[in-house]
KEMAR-49854 format. One record per residue (C-alpha): x, z, y. Coordinates in steps of 0.05 Angstrom, whole numbers, padded with zeros to 5 digits, always signed. Last residue first. Example, Ala and Ser with C-alpha at 12.3 -4.5 7.8 and 13.67 -1.06 7.14 Angstrom:
+00273+00143-00021/+00246+00156-00090/
END
This chain:
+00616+00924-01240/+00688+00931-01204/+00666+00979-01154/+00632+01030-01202/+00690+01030-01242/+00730+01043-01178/+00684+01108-01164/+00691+01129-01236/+00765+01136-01224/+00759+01168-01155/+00708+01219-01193/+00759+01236-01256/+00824+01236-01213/+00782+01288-01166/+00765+01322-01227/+00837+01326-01251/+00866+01344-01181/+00820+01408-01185/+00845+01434-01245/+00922+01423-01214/+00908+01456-01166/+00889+01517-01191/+00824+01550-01244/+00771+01499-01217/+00708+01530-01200/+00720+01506-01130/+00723+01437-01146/+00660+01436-01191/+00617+01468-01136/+00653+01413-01082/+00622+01370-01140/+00555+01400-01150/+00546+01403-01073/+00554+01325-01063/+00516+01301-01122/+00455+01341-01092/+00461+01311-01025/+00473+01238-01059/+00404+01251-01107/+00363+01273-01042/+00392+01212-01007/+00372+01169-01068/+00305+01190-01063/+00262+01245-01088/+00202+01226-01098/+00133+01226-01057/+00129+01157-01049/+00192+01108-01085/+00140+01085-01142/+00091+01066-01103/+00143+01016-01073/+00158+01013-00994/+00134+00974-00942/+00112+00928-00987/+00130+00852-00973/+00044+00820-00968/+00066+00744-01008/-00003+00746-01035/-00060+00800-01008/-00085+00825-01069/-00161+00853-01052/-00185+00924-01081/-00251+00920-01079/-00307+00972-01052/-00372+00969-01079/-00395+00910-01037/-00378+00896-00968/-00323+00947-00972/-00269+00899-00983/-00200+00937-00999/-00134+00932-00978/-00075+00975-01002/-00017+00979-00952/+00008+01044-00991/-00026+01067-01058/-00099+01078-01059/-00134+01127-01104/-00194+01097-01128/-00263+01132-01152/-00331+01103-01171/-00380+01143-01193/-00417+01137-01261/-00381+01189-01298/-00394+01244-01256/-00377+01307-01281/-00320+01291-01320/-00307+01233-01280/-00296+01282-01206/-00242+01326-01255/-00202+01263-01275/-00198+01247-01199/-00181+01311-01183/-00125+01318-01236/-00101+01245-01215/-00097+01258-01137/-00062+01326-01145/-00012+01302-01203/+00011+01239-01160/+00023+01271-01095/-00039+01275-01044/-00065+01256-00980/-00120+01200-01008/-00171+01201-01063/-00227+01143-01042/-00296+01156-01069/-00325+01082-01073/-00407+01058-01054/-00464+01092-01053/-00444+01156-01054/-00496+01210-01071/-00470+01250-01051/-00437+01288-00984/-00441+01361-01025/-00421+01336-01082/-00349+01316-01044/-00351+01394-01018/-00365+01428-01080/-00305+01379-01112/-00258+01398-01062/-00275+01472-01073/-00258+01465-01145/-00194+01430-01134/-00167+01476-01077/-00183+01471-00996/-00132+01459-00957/-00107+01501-00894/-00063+01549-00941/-00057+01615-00921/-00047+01637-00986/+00008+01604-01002/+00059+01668-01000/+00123+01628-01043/+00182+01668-01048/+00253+01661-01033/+00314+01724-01036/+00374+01705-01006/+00435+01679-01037/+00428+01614-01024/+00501+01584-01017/+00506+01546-00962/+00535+01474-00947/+00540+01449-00883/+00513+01388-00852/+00460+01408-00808/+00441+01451-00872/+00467+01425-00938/+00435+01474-01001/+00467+01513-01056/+00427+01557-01113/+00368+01508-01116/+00308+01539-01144/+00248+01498-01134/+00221+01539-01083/+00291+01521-01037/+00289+01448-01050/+00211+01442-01040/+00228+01488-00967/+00297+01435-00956/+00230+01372-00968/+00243+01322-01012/+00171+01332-01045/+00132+01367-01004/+00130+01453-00985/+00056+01473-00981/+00058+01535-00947/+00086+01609-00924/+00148+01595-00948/+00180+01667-00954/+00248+01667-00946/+00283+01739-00951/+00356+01770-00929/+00386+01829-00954/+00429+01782-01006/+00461+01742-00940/+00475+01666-00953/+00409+01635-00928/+00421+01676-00864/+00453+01632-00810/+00435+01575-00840/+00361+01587-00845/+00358+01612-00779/+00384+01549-00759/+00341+01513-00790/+00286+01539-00777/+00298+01527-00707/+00265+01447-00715/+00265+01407-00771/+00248+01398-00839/+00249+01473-00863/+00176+01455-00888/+00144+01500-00844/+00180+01470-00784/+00170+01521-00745/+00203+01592-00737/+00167+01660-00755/+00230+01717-00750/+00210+01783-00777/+00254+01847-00760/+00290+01893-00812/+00368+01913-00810/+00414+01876-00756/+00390+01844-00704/+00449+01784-00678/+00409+01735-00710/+00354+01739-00658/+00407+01731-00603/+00409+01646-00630/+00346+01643-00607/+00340+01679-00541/+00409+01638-00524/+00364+01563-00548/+00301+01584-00500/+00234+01600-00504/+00217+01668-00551/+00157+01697-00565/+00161+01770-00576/+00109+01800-00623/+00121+01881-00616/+00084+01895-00554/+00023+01859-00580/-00017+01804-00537/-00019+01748-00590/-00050+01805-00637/-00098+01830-00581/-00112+01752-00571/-00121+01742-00646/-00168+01799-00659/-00219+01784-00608/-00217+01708-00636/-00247+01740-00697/-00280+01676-00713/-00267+01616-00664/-00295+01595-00603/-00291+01651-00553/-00207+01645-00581/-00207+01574-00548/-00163+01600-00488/-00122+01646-00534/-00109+01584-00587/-00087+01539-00527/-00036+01604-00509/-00017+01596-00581/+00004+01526-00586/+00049+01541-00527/+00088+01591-00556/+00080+01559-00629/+00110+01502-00588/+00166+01527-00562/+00190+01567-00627/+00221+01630-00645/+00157+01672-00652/+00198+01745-00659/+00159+01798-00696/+00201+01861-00678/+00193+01922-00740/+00130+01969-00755/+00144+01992-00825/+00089+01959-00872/+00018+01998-00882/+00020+02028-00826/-00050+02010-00795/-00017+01974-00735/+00042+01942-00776/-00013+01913-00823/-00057+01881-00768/-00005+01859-00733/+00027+01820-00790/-00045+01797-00810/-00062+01765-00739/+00011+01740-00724/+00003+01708-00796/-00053+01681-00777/-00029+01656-00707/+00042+01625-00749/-00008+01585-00797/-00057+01556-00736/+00003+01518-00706/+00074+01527-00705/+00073+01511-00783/+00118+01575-00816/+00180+01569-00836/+00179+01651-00846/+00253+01687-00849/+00245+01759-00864/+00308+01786-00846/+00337+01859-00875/+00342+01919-00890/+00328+01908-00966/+00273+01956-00969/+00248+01924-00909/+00240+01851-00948/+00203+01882-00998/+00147+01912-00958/+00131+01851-00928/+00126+01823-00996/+00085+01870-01013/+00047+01872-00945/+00030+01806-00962/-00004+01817-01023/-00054+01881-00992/-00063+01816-00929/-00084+01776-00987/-00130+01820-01020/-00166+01843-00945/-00180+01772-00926/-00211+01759-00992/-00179+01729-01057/-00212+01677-01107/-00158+01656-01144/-00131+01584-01122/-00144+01535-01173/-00091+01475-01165/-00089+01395-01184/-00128+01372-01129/-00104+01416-01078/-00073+01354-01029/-00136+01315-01056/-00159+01293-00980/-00231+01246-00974/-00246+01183-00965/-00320+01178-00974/-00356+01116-00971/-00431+01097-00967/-00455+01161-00946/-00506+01209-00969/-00498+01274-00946/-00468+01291-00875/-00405+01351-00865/-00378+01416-00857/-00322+01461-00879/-00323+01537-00879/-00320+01568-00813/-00263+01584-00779/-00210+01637-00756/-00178+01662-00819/-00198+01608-00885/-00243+01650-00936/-00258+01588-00962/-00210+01529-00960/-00200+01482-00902/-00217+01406-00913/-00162+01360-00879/-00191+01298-00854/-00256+01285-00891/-00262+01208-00870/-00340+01202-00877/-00361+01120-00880/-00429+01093-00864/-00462+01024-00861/-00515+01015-00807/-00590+00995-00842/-00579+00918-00860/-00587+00847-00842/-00546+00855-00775/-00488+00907-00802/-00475+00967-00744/-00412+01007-00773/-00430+01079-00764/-00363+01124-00783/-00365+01201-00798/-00290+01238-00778/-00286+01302-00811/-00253+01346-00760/-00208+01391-00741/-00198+01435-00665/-00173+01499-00688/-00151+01480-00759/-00179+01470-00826/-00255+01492-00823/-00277+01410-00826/-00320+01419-00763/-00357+01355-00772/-00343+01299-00710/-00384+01239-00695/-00363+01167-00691/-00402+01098-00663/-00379+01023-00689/-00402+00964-00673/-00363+00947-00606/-00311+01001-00610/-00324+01078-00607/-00386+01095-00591/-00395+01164-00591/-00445+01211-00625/-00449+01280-00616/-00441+01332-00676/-00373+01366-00656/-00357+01357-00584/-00319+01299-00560/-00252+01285-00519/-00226+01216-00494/-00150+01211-00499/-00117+01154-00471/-00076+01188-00414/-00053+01232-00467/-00003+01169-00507/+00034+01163-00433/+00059+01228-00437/+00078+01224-00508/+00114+01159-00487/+00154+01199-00429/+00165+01245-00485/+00205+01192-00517/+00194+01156-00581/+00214+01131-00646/+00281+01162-00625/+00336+01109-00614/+00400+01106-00661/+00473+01098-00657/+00523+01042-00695/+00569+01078-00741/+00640+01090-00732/+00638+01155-00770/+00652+01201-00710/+00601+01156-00667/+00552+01168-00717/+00558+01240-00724/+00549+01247-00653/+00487+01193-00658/+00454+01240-00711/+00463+01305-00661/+00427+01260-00604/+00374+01231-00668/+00354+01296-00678/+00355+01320-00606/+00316+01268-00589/+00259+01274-00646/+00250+01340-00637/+00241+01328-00562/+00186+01279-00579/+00144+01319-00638/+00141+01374-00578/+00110+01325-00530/+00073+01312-00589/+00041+01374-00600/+00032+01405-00539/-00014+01349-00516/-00042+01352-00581/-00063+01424-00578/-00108+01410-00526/-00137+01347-00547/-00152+01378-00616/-00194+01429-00577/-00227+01373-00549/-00253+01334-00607/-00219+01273-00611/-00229+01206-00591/-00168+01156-00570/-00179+01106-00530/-00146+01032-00526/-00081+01005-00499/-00046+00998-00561/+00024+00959-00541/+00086+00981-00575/+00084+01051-00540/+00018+01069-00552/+00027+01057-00622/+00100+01107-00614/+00059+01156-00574/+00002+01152-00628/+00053+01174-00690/+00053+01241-00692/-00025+01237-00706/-00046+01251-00766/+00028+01282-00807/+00036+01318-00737/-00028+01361-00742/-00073+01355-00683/-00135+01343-00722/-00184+01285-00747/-00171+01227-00691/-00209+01161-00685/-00165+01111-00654/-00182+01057-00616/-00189+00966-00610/-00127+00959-00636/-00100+00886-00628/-00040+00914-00587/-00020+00959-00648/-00006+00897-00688/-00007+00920-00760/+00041+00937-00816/+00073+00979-00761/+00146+00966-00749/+00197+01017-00778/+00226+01073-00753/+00168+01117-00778/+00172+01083-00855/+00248+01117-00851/+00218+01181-00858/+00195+01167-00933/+00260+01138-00949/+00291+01203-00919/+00237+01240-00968/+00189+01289-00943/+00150+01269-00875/+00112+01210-00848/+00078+01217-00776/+00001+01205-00774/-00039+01155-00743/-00105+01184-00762/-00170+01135-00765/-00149+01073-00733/-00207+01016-00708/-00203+00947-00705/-00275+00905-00686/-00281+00831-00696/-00341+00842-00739/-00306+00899-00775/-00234+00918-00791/-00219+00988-00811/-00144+01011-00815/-00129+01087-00841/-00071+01124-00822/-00044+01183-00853/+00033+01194-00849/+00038+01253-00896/+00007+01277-00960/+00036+01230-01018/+00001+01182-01070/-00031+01146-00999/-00025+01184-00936/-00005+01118-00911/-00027+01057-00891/-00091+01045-00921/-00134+00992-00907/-00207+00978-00900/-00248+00918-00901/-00313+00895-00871/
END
């Protein structure tokens, strides 16, 4: 029996997990990769696996970085089922429809730029015909049954508290000499005090445990539902004493319904000025009708359909809607997917207000490595958007206390609470400092376990411990030390603003003829080596 990892490994997108046993191939997760352009590039690329000889895929939530990648599998050739529990169903069939027009009107405003430059176009990973085609496949489950999944191997669903729909995934692998070996994927654990679920759930004393670390590195003070809507009104506060924007990136699903919920609930009670909440994205829309129909299922769903159903939240469907939401002047909210500025109509309302002083950002989430939102927290006082640069004048802030993952010391509460392992604890979905703070935390208190965090492609043989196994001559996809950093692209983008920055601060012409002298020089140095 062996198990693979092909992605969500030292970084906390593209998860996919291969497990091979007695002739059976199985997929846990088949997640899109985000962050880096080197990072993105891996979704372009062939699997490192042949999608026909999957036998199914075991799915933990509807988030894109787990399963915006199953059209494209379906497309080269998997044929097999899909099981997920049937909320996720839902919201997956809004999901990566959605993930399919992003894609084409990416890679339609890429292949413009292309042609301009000369360049050969590009194809979208996939089409929304493919997403289509990807639903058919689905087989839905409730949490706590059984079902088999491929000859030797049965799955069951734990509400993991993350997101409408999530799950930790628990594996039976049948073994002839033996009791059935088991192995608890944890998904994505939500945190405590998480709006509209439960906390986490899940079996005791497995054999393996691969389990999420995004939060491994971070204590998140203990707040209630009433603390953290008190700190957003603050900030909510803030951005109508400047009379102006507040731009959210928000995550189209579960993050923008909280906020709606808080937001509502705060502009209701007067604590912040009431002001238009505008949804500005197609799939939030969408996203939250599923939420509405699932509200008897969730806590305080009562609240989230009266906030979904507000006069002042105004969900908006087409491109002219959008683009009139910049033409408001003074204070309205604008929530607009992706929440890492990655994609999507973010962007343009980041362009079209990044500049203005009255305006505010307030990344409402984990922002990764490489990422325009990691850019922006980090402090960068000129950014490119869709090819322009802009100076960032407006004012950002970090409000991560909606976060869907669970911190250090709850992920440890929750790993004790599946011990004794038998076998390995596998760290995956998280950057470097995350995985190694939790690991170092998980050997102070247990110094007996066993603990690996996996890079990309690893292998390991779970018919002992857990082994890591060298597979000679195996070309990596791409090297640990290129995952979750920024890349050369990141480095060019940069390189680019500091020197039209460097031009411009110039005194006259002449100035600026010098540095260009300077750069063409070192370019033909460069050229010669």
């Amino acid at each position: 029996m062996q198990l693979r990892f092909h992605g969500a490994a030292h970084c906390v997108t593209g998860s996919c997990y291969e497990i091979e046993a007695g002739g059976a191939r199985i997929l846990v997760d088949c997640g899109l990769f985000q962050g880096s352009k080197s990072e993105r590039e891996l979704n372009y690329g062939d699997f490192p696996f042949d999608p026909a000889a999957i036998d199914a895929v075991v799915l933990t939530h509807a988030h894109i970085d787990h399963s915006g990648l199953l059209p494209k599998l379906v497309r080269q050739g998997f044929s097999g089922s899909i099981h997920a529990t049937r909320a996720t169903v839902d919201l997956c069939s809004v999901m990566l429809p959605d993930s399919a027009h992003i894609q084409e009107v990416e890679v339609d405003r890429l292949n413009h730029r292309n042609a301009q430059r000369g360049r050969d176009p590009v194809t979208p990973i996939y089409t929304p015909k493919d997403a289509v085609d990807c639903m058919t496949l689905f087989r839905p489950a409730d949490y706590g049954d059984w079902a088999p999944v491929a000859a030797g191997i049965r799955a069951r669903f734990w509400n993991a508290g993350h997101l409408l729909g999530s799950a930790s995934v628990e594996l039976e692998v049948a073994r002839t000499a033996d009791r059935p070996l088991r192995l608890l994927f944890s998904g994505d654990i939500g945190p405590g005090f998480k709006l509209l679920h439960p906390d986490p759930q899940g079996p005791t004393e497995v054999d393996y445990l691969i389990c999420e670390s995004t939060y491994g590195d971070r204590e998140r003070p203990t707040i209630s539902t009433d603390q953290r809507r008190a700190l957003l009104a603050e900030e909510v506060r803030k951005a109508a004493e400047a009379s102006g924007p507040l731009i959210i990136p928000s995550f189209a699903v579960e993050r923008t319904q909280e906020l709606l919920v808080d937001l509502h609930l705060l502009m209701q009670s007067g604590e912040v000025p009431s002001a238009p909440i505008f949804v500005d994205s197609p799939l939030a829309t969408r996203a939250s009708e599923i939420f509405e129909r699932h509200a008897d299922e969730i806590e305080q769903g009562d609240i989230l359909r009266a906030a979904l159903n507000a006069r002042r939240v105004r969900f908006t469907e087409t491109v002219e809607q959008s683009k009139a939401i910049n033409r408001f002047t003074g204070f309205f909210v604008v929530i607009a997917a992706s929440g890492m500025c990655e994609a999507g109509r973010i962007r343009h309302h980041l362009k079209a207000n990044l500049w203005r002083r009255n305006a505010t950002v307030m990344l409402a989430g984990f922002q990764a490595q490489g990422t325009l939102g990691r850019i922006l927290l980090d402090g960068a006082q000129r950014v490119r958007v869709q090819g322009e640069e802009i100076d960032v004048k407006a004012r950002i802030s970090l409000f991560d206390l909606y976060s869907g993952h669970a911190d250090a010391s709850e992920l440890v509460a929750w790993i004790e609470g599946r011990g004794p392992v038998a076998g390995t604890i596998f760290l995956t979905h998280g950057e470097e400092t995350g995985l190694a703070a939790l690991q170092a935390r998980l050997e102070a208190r247990h110094p007996d376990a066993r603990i690996a965090a996996p890079h990309l492609d690893d292998l390991y043989d779970l018919n002992g411990v857990g082994t890591l196994v060298a597979e000679g001559g195996r070309p990596l996809r791409l090297p640990p030390e290129k995952v979750a950093r920024l890349d050369w692209h990141n480095d060019l983008s940069k390189l680019l603003l500091d020197v039209s920055e460097r031009v411009d601060a110039a005194a006259d012409e002449r100035g600026r003829a010098a540095i260009i002298r300077r750069l063409r020089r070192a370019l033909e140095e460069t050229g010669e080596a």
